[in-house]
N, C-alpha and C positions, 0 to 999 in steps of 0.2 A: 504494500500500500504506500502511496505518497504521505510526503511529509504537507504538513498544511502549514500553507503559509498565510500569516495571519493579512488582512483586510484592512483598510480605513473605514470599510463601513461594517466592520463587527460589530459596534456599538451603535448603529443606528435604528430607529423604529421600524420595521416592517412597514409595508404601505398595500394593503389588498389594494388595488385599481382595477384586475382583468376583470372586463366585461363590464365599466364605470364610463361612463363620461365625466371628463375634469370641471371642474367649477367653473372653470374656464369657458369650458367649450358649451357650457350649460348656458352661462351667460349670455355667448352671443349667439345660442339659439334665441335665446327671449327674445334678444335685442333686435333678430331679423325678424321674427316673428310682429311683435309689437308692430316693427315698420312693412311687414306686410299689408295687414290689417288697416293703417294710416292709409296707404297706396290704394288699396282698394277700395277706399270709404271714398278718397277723394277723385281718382279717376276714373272708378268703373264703378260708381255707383249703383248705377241701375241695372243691372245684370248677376247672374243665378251666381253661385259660388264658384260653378265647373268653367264657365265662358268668363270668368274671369280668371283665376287659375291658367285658363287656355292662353290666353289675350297677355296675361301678364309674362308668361313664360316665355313665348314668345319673343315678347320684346326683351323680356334678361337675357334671352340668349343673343339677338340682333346687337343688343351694347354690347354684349361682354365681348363678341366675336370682331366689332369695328371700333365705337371711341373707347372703349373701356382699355384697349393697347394702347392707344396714346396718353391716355390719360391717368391713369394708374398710378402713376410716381409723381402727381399731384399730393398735395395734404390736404385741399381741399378741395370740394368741387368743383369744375373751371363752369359748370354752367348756369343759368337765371335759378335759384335756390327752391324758385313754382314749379319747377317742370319736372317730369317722369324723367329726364335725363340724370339729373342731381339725386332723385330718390333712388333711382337703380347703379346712380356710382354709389353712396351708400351701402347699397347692398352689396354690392361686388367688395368694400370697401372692408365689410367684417367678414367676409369669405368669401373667395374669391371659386367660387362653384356657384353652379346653378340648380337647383336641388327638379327636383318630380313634379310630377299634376298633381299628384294625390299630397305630399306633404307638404307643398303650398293652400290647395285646401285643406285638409287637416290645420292647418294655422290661421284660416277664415274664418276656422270652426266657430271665433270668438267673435263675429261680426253680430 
């Protein structure tokens, strides 16, 4: 058998995490979420949950794929602070993915 050689983190706390989301990444779920639910109140008002879901995805994936490259290594948003443009840098802004139909509504759920 080998010898063991001792560790800097002998004395540290265990950390169960597998199969956890970090507080972290908790948070900026909310935080996309939250700004889903804003987005959707104020530009697709009038439409079922699913055609907005549809309609919004869409368009995060049209920015992410054209200004969102130029834009990106901004701090802030380069565009009128009203528009879907500025709301979907945002998004791109706490993760930079564009998530599903379904877990975008699932996040409408709160509409």
């Amino acid at each position: 058998m080998k010898a063991h050689h001792p560790s800097a983190f002998d004395d540290a706390a265990p950390m169960e995490r597998r199969g956890r989301r970090t507080n972290e990444t908790l948070l900026r779920l909310d935080e996309r979420d939250a700004l889903l639910v804003a987005i959707a109140r104020r530009f697709y008002g009038g439409l079922s949950r699913r055609e907005t879901a549809h309609m919004l995805r869409r368009s995060w994936l049209l920015y992410q794929q054209g200004r969102w490259r130029r834009t990106s290594s901004e701090l802030k948003p380069p565009h009128d602070a009203e528009t879907l443009d500025a709301a979907l840098w945002h998004l791109l802004w706490i993760k930079d993915y564009v998530p599903s139909e379904m877990t975008i509504r699932r996040a409408l759920a709160y509409l």
